[in-house]
C-alpha positions, 0 to 999 in steps of 0.5 A: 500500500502506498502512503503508509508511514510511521510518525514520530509524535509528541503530545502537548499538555493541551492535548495538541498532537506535533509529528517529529519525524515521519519514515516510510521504511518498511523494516520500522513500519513491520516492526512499530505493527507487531510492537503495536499488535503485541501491546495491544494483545497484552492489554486485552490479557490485563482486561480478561484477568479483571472481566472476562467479558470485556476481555473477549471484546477487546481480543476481538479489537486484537484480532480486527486491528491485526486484519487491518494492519495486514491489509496496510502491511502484507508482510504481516501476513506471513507472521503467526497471529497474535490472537 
């Protein structure tokens, strides 16, 4: 896909958001996805050891943000699912 990129951000204390650095590497944009899909899996194992239920919600997030990034990133495809 064309136009991905990966930015660099920092986030004032008013809540305006500045790009730093912006990068189409494929290597780092590869890296910054699976980083991304492990925190979230992650966090959805914390949900599940509070509330099962929302703990299965937010695996179906897991696993509706990883189809997505696969279609950005098909190099992603060829990795075993986080979920």
């Amino acid at each position: 896909m064309d136009g991905i990129a990966l930015h660099i951000t920092l986030e004032s204390a008013t809540g305006r958001i500045v790009t730093l650095a912006r990068t189409s590497d494929r290597r780092l944009l590869i890296d910054a996805a699976r980083a991304a899909l492990l925190e979230a899996a992650q966090r959805a194992t914390e949900f599940a050891e509070d509330d099962p239920f929302l703990g299965e919600i937010q695996r179906g997030e897991v696993r509706r943000l990883q189809k997505a990034m696969e279609l950005a990133i098909p190099e992603l495809r060829v990795t075993a699912g986080v979920m």
